[in-house]
Backbone as JSON, one array per atom type, in Angstrom:
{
  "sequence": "XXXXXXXXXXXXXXXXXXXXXXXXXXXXXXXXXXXXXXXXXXXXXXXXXXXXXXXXXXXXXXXXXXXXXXXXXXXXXXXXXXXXXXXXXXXXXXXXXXXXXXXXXXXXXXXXXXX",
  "N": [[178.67, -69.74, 98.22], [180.24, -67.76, 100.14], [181.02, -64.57, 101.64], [182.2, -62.5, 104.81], [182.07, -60.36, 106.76], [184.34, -58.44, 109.02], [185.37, -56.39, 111.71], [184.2, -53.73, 112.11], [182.73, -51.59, 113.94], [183.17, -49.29, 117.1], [183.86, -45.67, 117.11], [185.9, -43.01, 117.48], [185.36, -39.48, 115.74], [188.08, -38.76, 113.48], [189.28, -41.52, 114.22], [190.12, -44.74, 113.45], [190.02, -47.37, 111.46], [190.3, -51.2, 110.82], [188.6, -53.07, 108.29], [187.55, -56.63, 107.29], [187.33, -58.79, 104.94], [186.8, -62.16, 104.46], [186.34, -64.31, 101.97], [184.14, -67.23, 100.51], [184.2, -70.14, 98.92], [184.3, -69.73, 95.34], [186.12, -68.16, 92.62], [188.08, -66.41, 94.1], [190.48, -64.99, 93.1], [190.23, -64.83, 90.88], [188.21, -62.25, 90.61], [187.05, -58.95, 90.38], [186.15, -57.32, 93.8], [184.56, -55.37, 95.99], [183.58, -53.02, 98.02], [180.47, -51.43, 100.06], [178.38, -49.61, 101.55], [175.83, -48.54, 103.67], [173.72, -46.34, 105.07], [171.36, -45.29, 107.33], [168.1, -44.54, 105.88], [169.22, -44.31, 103.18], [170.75, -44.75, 99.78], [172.01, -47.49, 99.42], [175.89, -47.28, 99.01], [178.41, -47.87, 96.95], [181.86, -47.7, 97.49], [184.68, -48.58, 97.43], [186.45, -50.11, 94.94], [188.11, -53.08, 93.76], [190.27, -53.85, 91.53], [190.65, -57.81, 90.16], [193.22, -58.86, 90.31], [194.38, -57.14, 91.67], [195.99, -54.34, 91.21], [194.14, -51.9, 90.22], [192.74, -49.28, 91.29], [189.06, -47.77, 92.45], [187.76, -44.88, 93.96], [184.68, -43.74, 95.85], [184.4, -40.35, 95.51], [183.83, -39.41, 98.33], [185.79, -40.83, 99.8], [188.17, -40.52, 98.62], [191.51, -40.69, 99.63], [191.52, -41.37, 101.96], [190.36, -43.33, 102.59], [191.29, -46.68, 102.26], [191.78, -50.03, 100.4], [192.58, -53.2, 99.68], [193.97, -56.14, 99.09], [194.19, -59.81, 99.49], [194.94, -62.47, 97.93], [195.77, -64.65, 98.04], [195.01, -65.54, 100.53], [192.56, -65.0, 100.56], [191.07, -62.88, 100.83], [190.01, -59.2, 101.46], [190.1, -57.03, 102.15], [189.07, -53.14, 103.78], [190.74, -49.76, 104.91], [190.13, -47.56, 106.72], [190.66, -44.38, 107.41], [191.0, -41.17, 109.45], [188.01, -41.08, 109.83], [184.93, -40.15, 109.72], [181.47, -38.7, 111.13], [179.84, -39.13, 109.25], [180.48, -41.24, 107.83], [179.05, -43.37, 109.36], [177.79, -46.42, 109.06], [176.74, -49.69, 108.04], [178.97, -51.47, 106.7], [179.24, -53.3, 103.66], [181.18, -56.45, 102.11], [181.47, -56.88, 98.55], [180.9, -59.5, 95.77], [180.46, -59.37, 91.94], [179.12, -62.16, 89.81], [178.16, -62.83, 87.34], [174.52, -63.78, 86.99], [173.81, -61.81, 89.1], [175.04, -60.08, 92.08], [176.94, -60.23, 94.93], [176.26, -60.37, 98.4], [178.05, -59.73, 101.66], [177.06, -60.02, 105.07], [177.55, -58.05, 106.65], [179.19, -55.51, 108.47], [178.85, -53.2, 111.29], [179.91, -49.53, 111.19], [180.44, -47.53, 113.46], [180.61, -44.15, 114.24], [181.18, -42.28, 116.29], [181.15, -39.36, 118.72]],
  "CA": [[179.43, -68.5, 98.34], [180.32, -66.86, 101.78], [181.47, -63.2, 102.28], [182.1, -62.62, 106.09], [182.85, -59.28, 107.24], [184.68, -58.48, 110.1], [186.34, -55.41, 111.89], [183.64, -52.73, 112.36], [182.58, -51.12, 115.71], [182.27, -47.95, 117.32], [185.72, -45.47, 116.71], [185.63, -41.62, 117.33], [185.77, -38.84, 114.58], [189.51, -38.92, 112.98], [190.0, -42.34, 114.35], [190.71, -45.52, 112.76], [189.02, -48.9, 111.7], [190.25, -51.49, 109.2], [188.0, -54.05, 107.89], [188.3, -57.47, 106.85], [186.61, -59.57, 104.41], [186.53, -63.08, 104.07], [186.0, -65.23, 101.01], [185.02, -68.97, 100.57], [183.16, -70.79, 97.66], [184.13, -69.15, 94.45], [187.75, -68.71, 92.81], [188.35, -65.39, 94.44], [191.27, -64.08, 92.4], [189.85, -64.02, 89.33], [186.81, -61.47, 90.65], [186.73, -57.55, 91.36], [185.81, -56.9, 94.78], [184.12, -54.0, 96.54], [182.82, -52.43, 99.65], [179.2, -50.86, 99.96], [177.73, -49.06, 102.87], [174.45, -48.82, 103.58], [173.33, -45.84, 105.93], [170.17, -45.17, 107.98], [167.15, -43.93, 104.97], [170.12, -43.94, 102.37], [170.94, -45.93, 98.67], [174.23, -48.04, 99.24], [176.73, -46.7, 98.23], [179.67, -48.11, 96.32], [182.62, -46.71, 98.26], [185.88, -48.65, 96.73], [186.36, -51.17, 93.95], [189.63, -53.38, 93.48], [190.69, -55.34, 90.58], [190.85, -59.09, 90.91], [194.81, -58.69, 90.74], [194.97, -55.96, 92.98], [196.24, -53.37, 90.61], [193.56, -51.11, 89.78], [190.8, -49.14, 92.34], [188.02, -47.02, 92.28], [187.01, -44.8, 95.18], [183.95, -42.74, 95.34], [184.91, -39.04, 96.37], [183.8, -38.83, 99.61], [186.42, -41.25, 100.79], [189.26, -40.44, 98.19], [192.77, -40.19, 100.13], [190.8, -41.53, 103.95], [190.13, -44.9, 102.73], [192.03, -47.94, 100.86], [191.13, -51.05, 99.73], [193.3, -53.91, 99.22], [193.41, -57.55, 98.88], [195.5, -61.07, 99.25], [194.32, -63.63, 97.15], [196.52, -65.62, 98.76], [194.37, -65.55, 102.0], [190.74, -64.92, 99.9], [190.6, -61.85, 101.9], [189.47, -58.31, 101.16], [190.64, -55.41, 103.46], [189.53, -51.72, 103.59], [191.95, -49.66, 105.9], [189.53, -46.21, 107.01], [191.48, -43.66, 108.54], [189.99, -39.97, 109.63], [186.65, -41.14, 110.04], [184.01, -38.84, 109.58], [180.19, -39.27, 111.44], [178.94, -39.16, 108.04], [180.81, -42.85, 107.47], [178.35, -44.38, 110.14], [176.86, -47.1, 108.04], [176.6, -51.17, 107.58], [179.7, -52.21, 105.35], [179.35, -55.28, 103.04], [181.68, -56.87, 101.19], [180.97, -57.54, 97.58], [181.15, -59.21, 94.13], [179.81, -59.56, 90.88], [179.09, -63.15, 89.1], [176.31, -63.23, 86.42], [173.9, -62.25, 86.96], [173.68, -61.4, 90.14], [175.38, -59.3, 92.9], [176.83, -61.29, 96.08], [177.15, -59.58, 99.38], [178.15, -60.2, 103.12], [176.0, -59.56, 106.32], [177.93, -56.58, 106.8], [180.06, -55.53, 109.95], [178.95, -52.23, 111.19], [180.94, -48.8, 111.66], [179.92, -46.07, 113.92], [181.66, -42.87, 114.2], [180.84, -40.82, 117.09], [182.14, -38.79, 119.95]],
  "C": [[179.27, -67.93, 99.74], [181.48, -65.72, 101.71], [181.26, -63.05, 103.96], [182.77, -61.16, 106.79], [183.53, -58.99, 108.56], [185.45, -56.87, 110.47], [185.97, -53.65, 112.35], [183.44, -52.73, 114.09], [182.41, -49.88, 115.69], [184.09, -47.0, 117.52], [185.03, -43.3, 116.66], [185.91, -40.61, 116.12], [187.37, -38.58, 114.81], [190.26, -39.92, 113.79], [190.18, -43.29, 113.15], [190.17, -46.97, 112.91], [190.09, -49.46, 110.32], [189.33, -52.99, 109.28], [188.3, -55.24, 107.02], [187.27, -58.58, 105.85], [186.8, -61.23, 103.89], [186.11, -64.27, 103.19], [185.9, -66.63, 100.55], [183.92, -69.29, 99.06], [182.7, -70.2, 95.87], [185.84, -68.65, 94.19], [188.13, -66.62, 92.85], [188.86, -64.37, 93.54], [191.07, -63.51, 91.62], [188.46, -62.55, 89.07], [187.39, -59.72, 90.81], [186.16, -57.64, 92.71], [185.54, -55.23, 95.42], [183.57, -54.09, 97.67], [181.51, -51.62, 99.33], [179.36, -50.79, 101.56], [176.4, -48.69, 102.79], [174.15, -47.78, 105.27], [171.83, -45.67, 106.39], [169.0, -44.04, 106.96], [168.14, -42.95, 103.65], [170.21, -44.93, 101.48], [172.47, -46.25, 99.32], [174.7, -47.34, 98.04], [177.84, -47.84, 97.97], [181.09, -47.32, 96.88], [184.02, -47.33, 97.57], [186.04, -50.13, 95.7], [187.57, -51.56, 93.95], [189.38, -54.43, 92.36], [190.93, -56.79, 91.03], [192.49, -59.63, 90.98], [195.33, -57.68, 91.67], [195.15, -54.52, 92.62], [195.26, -52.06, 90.28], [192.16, -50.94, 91.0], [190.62, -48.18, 92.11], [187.55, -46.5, 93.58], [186.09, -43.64, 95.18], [184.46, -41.44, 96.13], [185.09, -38.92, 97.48], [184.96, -39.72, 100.75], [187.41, -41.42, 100.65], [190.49, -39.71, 99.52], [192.4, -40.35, 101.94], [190.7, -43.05, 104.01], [191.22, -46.0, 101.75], [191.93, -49.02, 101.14], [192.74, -52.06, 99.03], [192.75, -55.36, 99.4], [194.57, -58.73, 99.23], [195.03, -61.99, 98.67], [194.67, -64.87, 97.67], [195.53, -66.4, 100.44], [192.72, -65.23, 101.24], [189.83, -63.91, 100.92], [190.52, -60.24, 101.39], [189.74, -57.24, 102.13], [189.67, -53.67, 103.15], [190.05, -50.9, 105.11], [191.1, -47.84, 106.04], [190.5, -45.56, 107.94], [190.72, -41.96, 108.21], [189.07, -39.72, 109.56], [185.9, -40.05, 110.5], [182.56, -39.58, 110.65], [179.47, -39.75, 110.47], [179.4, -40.89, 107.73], [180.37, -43.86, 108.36], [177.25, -45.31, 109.05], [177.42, -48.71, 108.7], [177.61, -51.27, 106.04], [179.21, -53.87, 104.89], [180.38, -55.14, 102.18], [181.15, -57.25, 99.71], [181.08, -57.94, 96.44], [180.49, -59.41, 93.19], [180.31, -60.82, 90.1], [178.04, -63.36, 88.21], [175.6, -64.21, 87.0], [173.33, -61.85, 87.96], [174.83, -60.86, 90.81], [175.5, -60.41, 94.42], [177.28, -60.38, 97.15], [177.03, -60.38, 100.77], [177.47, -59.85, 103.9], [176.34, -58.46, 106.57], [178.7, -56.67, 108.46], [179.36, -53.59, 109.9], [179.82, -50.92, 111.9], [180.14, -48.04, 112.27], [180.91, -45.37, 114.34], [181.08, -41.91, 114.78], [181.46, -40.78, 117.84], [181.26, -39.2, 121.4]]
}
């Protein structure tokens, strides 16, 4: 299994990042996918969930109507599309999914969000 993130960097408050995730060794489509962040003396967080058809996501509050989360199965790729970045969204994204009974994630790409 390989998750491969890509797309983070350094982006001023109310700019704009989108991230890209990568999928090889596992039959993509049929999975949920999610994003986690992981800040400096903080629990990851869970930030958006997508169905393994695409149809259905989950985003935790703080990034409802700033962030979205999509997918192509077609390409075994994983997107989220941040826009009006906050400082507070300086973290280590991973990509990630769930296969019993374990939890699979990517190295992470990271975002920073300052002036």
């Amino acid at each position: 299994v390989q998750l491969v993130e890509s797309g983070g960097g350094l982006e001023q408050p109310g700019g704009s990042l989108r991230l890209s995730c990568a999928a090889s060794g596992f039959s993509f489509s049929t999975y949920a996918m999610s994003w986690y962040r992981e800040a400096p003396g903080k629990e990851p967080e869970l930030v958006p969930r997508i169905a393994s058809a695409g149809g259905n996501t989950n985003y935790t509050d703080s990034v409802k109507g700033r962030f979205a989360i999509s997918r192509d199965n077609a390409k075994n790729t994983v997107y989220l599309q941040m826009n009006s970045l906050k400082p507070e969204d300086t973290a280590v994204y991973h990509c990630s999914y769930y296969q019993p009974p374990r939890d699979y994630w990517g190295q992470g790409t990271q975002v920073t969000v300052s002036s």
